[in-house]
N, C-alpha and C positions, 0 to 999 in steps of 0.2 A: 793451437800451438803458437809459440810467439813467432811475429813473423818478422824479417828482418828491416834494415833501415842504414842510412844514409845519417851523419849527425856531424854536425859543425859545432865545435866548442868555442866560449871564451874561458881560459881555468879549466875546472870542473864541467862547469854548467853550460847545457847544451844550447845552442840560440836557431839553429834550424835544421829542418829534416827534411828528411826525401823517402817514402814508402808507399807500399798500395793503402795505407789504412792514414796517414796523414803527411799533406805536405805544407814546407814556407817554413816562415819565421817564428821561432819560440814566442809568442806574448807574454808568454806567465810560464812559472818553472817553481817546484818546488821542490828538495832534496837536495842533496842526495840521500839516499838510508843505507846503508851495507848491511848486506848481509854475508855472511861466508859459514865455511863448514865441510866438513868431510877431509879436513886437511890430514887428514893420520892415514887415507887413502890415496894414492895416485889418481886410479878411477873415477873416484865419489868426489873430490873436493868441488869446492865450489866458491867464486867467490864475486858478488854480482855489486853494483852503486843503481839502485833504483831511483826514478823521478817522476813526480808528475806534471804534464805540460800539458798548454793550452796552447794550441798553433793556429796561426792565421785563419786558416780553412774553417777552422771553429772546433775542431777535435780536441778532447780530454782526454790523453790519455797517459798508461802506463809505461814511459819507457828505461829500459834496463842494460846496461853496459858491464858486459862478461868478461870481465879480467881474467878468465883461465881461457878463454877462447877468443881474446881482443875480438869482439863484434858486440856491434848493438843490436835490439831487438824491441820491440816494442811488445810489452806482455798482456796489452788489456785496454778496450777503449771502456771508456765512460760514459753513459747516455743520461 
């Protein structure tokens, strides 16, 4: 499950986090991608800005910012 995260923006783009799965400064960042959908539902909509970053600590990973729930989330590390 994605787990959640702490996230400082410049703009858009994220430059550092705070979570159990990666912390520090963004080095590398690439995205965003949107996805959305479900909007003809209250329930189902959906609508996220994916990215992938590479932070200080050395982690790749997946993280995702939930425009129907304002929270970030980090969806997936990279090895």
């Amino acid at each position: 499950p994605p787990v959640g995260a702490q996230v400082r923006r410049r703009g858009e783009q994220p430059v550092w986090i705070r979570s159990p799965v990666a912390n520090g400064p963004v080095l590398r960042c690439a995205g965003p991608w949107r996805t959305t959908g479900g909007w003809w539902s209250r329930e189902g909509r959906f609508a996220f800005d994916h990215f992938d970053v590479l932070t200080q600590d050395g982690t790749i990973c997946r993280l995702r910012f939930d425009h129907v729930a304002r929270r970030w989330q980090i969806d997936a590390v990279y090895d």
